[in-house]
Every structure is written in structure tokens, then in C-alpha cells.
N, C-alpha and C positions, 0 to 999 in steps of 0.2 A: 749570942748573936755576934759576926765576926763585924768590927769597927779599921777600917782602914783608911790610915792618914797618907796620905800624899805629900813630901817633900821635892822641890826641885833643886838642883843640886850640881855646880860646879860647870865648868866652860860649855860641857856636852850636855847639859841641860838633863840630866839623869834623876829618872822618879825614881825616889827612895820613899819607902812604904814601913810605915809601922803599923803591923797587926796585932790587934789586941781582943778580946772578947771582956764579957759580964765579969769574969776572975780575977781581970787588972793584971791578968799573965801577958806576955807580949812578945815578938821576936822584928829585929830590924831586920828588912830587906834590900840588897844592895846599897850599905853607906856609902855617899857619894859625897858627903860633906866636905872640904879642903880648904875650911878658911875657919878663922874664927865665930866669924859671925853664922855660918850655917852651923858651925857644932853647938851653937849657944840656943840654933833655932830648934835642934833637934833635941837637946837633951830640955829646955825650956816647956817645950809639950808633952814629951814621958814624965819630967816634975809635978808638971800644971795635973795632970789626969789620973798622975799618982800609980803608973805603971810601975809592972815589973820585967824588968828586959830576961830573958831567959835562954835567946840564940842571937848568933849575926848568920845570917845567910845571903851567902854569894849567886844570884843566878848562873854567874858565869865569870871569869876571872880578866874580864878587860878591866885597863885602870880607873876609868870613870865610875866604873862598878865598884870600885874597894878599895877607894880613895880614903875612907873613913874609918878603914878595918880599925887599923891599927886603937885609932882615938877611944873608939868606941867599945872595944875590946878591953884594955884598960880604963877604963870609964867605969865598968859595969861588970868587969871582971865574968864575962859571960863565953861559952862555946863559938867558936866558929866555922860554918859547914861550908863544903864544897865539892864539887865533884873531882874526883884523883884526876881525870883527863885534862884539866885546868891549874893542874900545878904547876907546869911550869910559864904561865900567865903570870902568876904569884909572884914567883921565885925571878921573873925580868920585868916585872911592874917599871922601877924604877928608871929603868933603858924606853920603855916605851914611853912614861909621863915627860922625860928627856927627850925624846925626839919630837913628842906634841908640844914641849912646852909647859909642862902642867906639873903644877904643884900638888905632889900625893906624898908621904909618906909609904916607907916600906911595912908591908901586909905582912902579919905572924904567919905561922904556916898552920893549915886548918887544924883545927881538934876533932873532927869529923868529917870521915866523908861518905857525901849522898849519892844515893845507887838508885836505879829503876826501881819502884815499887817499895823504896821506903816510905816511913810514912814522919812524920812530925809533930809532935804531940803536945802542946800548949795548953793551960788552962781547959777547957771545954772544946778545943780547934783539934781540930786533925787535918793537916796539910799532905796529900798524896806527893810524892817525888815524881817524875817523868821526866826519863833524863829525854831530850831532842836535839843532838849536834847539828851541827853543821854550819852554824854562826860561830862558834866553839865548838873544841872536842867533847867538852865538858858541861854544854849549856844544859840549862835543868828547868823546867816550870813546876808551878804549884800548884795545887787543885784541892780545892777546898770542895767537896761532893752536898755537903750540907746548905753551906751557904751560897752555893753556885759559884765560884768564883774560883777566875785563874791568873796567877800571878805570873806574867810571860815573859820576865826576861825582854833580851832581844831576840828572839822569837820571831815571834809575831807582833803585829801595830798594826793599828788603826788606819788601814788599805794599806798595807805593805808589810816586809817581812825583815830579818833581818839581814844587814849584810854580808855577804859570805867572802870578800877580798883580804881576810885580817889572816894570820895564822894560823892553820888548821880548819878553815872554814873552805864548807864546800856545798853548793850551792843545788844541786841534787840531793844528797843527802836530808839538808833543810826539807825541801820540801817534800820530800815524801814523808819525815818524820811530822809535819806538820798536817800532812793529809792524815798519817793513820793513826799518832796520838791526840793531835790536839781539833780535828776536824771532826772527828767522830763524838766530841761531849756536847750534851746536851746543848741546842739553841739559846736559851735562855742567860747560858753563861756570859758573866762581866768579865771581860779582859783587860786585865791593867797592865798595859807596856810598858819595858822598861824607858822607853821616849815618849813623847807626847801624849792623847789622849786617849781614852778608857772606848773598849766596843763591846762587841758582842761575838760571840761562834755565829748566830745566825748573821747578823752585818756581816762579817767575814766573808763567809759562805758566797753572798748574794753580791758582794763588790769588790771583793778583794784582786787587783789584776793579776797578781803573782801565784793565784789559786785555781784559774781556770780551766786549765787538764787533770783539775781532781777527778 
């Protein structure tokens, strides 16, 4: 059974998720950590539960998103995946946490990159890839088919989508990638966004304003 922890994380409020199941296998999602005190918070729970970190996975290569690569990378001495379209996100991190203001460290460059229809393989988990740009070139969600659950990136959220004014985002795009990958999974599915709080594909569906010419 997949267990997923919730961390909040850095200026932009960025949920970082640690999935783990019954194997005490585990992969971090979007480290967003940039202080002391959130790296103390995040490794303090993988210790406490006696995980095994196995990947860092980027949904998508904004800085808020991979504020933590680096730390946690060397921390745990683990893979880090991405999508190639979001490399050079990566490779200007530094220019962009400079013009917000934001304290990140520079991101290693992936060891992996995820492509449509791969898949991620953890302990007893299998996480489908789906890549859906248009927030980035390179945005990618997660789909867990067993446990019902989708791990969205900025995507999708909880009545709203994500923003498409950043680099390489484009706002048609989005949403049809969200009509025809991530609208079509079963209702039942938990949506965990990369901002705020957790939904469903049916909520979505039924309230979502930015979905209404599906």
C-alpha cells in the first residue's frame, strides 16, 4: 500500500511528497527544501520511518521544484529523473532563483530522463510517467493505477491548472494535455498538486473553471 507524506516547502509553498510502500522503498518528489531547517525536516522523517530513498524525481524543472536536488542527491547518494524538455530549466535554475530572490542551490544534471509511458518501479509501486506540457515543456505527472493516485506536478490543482506565462509554457497545449491524459483516469483518483491541496479527477471534472470546454 502506497504511504505518501506531504512536505511544504520554501517561499512558493511547494508540496514535496515522499512515497513510500510496506518495503520501506521510497522515491522523493520535487525537493523543495532551501533551508536548513526544511532539510532536517525531510531527512528527520525518511530516518524516523527507516526508509530507503531510491530516486529524486522532478515533475518539472521550475526552481521551486529542485531547490533540494542538489542536497538531497548527495545526502542519499540516489538517481535523479527528468524530463530532457526541462533541461535547460536545470541548467538557468540559478538566473531564475536570482531574479525571484530565492535561495536554491545549483541542480546536478539528471541521471535519468522520463519519457511518456515509462514507468518507475519502487519496492511493490509502479508509477506510470505521463509526460503533459504546457506548464513546461517537460512537465510529467505520476499515476499510480493500483493505488489510484496521481502525483500532478503543476498540472493540475485543486479548481485551477497550472500557469502557462513561464518559459515554454503554453496554455492550449495544457489543456488539451489535461483533457486527454489526465481527464480520462478514473474518478476516484486522489490528485496531489504540486501547490496547495489534494482532489479528485471527479472534483475536477465537476468544478474545475479552466475545464469547461472539455
Amino acid at each position: 500500500m502506497l504511504t505518501i507524506k506531504t512536505f511544504v516547502f520554501n517561499e512558493f509553498y511547494v508540496n514535496t511528497f515522499v512515497l513510500s510502500d510496506e518495503t520501506k522503498e521510497c522515491v522523493i518528489i520535487d525537493p523543495g527544501c532551501n533551508n536548513k531547517v526544511q532539510k532536517d525536516e525531510l531527512n528527520s522523517y525518511i530516518e524516523k520511518k527507516q526508509l530507503h530513498p531510491e530516486m529524486i524525481i522532478n515533475t518539472h524543472g521550475h526552481i521551486d521544484h529542485i531547490a533540494g536536488n542538489s542536497y538531497v542527491r548527495s545526502l542519499y547518494n540516489i538517481p535523479l529523473a527528468l524530463h530532457k524538455k526541462d533541461l535547460f530549466l536545470i541548467e538557468n535554475a540559478l538566473h531564475y532563483a536570482a531574479f525571484f530572490g530565492f535561495d536554491a542551490e545549483m541542480s546536478p544534471v539528471p541521471d535519468r530522463w522520463l519519457n511518456e509511458g515509462d514507468e518507475i518501479i519502487f519496492g511493490n509501486t509502479v508509477l506510470s510517467v505521463i509526460h503533459v506540457s504546457g506548464h513546461s515543456p517537460g512537465s510529467i505527472v505520476l499515476y499510480s493505477e493500483k493505488d489510484k493516485v496521481l502525483i500532478a506536478g503543476d498540472v493540475l490543482f485543486n479548481g485551477s491548472i497550472g500557469r502557462t506565462d513561464l518559459p515554454g509554457g503554453d496554455y492550449a497545449t495544457l489543456i488539451r494535455g489535461i483533457n486527454e491524459k489526465i481527464m480520462v483516469l478514473p474518478y476516484d483518483t486522489t490528485v496531489y498538486p504540486g501547490h496547495g491541496t489534494i482532489t479528485t479527477i471527479k472534483q475536477e471534472y465537476d468544478t474545475n473553471p479552466f475545464l469547461h470546454n472539455r
